[in-house]
N, C-alpha and C positions, 0 to 999 in steps of 0.2 A: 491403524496405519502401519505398513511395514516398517521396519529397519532399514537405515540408508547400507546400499551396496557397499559392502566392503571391497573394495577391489587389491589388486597388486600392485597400482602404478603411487598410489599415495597413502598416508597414513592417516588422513583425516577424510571425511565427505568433502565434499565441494557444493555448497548451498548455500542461498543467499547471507547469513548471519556471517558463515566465514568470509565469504567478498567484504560485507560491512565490517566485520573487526580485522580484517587486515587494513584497508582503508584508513581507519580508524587510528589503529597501530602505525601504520607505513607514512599515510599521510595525514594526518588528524590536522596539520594547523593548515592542509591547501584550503583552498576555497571551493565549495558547491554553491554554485550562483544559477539561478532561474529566474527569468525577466516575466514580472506579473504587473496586474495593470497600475498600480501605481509606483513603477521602476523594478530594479533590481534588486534583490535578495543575497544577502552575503550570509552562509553562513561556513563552519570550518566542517571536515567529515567528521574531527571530535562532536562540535555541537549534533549531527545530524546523526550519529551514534548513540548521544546522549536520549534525545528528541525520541527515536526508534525505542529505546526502551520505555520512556516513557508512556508511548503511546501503545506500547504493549503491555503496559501494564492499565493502562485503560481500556483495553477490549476485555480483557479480563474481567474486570470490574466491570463492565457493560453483559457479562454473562456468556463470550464470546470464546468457546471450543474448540480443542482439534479438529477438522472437517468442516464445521461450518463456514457458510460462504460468505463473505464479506466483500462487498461493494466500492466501487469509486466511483464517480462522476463525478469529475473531475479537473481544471487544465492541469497540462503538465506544469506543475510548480513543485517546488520543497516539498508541500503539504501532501503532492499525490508519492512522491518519490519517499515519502518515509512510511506513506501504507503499503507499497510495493516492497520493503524491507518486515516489518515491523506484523503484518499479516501475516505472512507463510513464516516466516523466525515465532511465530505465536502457534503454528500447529494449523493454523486456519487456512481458506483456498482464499484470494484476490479474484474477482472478478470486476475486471476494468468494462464499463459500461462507457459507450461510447457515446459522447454527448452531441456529435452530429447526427447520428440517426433520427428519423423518426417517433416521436413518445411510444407510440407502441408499439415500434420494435425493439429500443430501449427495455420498455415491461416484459415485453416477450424473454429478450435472452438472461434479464433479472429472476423472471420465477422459471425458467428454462434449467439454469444453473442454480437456483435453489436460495439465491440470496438474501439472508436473513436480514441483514444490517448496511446499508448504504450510506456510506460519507461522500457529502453533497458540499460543492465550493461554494461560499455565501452567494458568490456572485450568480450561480447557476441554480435558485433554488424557486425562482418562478418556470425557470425551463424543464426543473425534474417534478413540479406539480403538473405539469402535465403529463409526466408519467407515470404519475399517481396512481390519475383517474383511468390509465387504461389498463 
């Protein structure tokens, strides 16, 4: 993987980890709220800073590399917004898989993109066995 651009207009890169710890830093005690099916989700950008490293430190542990592709299927909640942080701040690519498609077009743009590892929302895990089998 290259090295991020150094440019002339700033002193640091501009990639997701920095948006998250400025966040983090700037605002840590706001609230990131995402309405899931049994109500709303309160957490601070501190906690979901927190959460991001964690679960970067469980891809890891799951075997999970620079370059490798890594999956979501998904709703937008908490859970998908810290693998859209916590994925690429890990060296890995996010491949958001779109859970209204079709199963096998779902399958298709999964091994299209090279997707090793797919995190599946509990609620959606009889609709990605059908994407299983295709």
């Amino acid at each position: 993987m290259a090295p991020p651009l150094q440019g002339l207009m700033q002193r640091h890169p501009l990639d997701v980890g920095m948006v998250l710890r400025r966040a983090a830093t700037v605002h840590g005690q706001k609230q990131v709220i995402s309405v899931e099916p049994g109500g709303a989700h309160h957490q601070t950008w501190a906690d979901t800073a927190d959460r991001v490293g964690r679960l970067g430190n469980a891809l890891r542990s799951l075997g999970v590399n620079p370059g490798d592709r890594v999956g979501s299927f998904a709703w937008n909640t908490h859970r998908h917004l810290e693998l859209y942080y916590a994925v690429p701040m890990s060296g890995a690519v996010l491949t958001t898989l779109n859970i209204r498609l079709h199963p096998s077009d779902v399958a298709w743009v999964a091994n299209h993109a090279g997707t090793e590892i797919v995190f599946v929302d509990a609620g959606l895990t009889e609709t990605f066995a059908a994407v299983r089998r295709d």
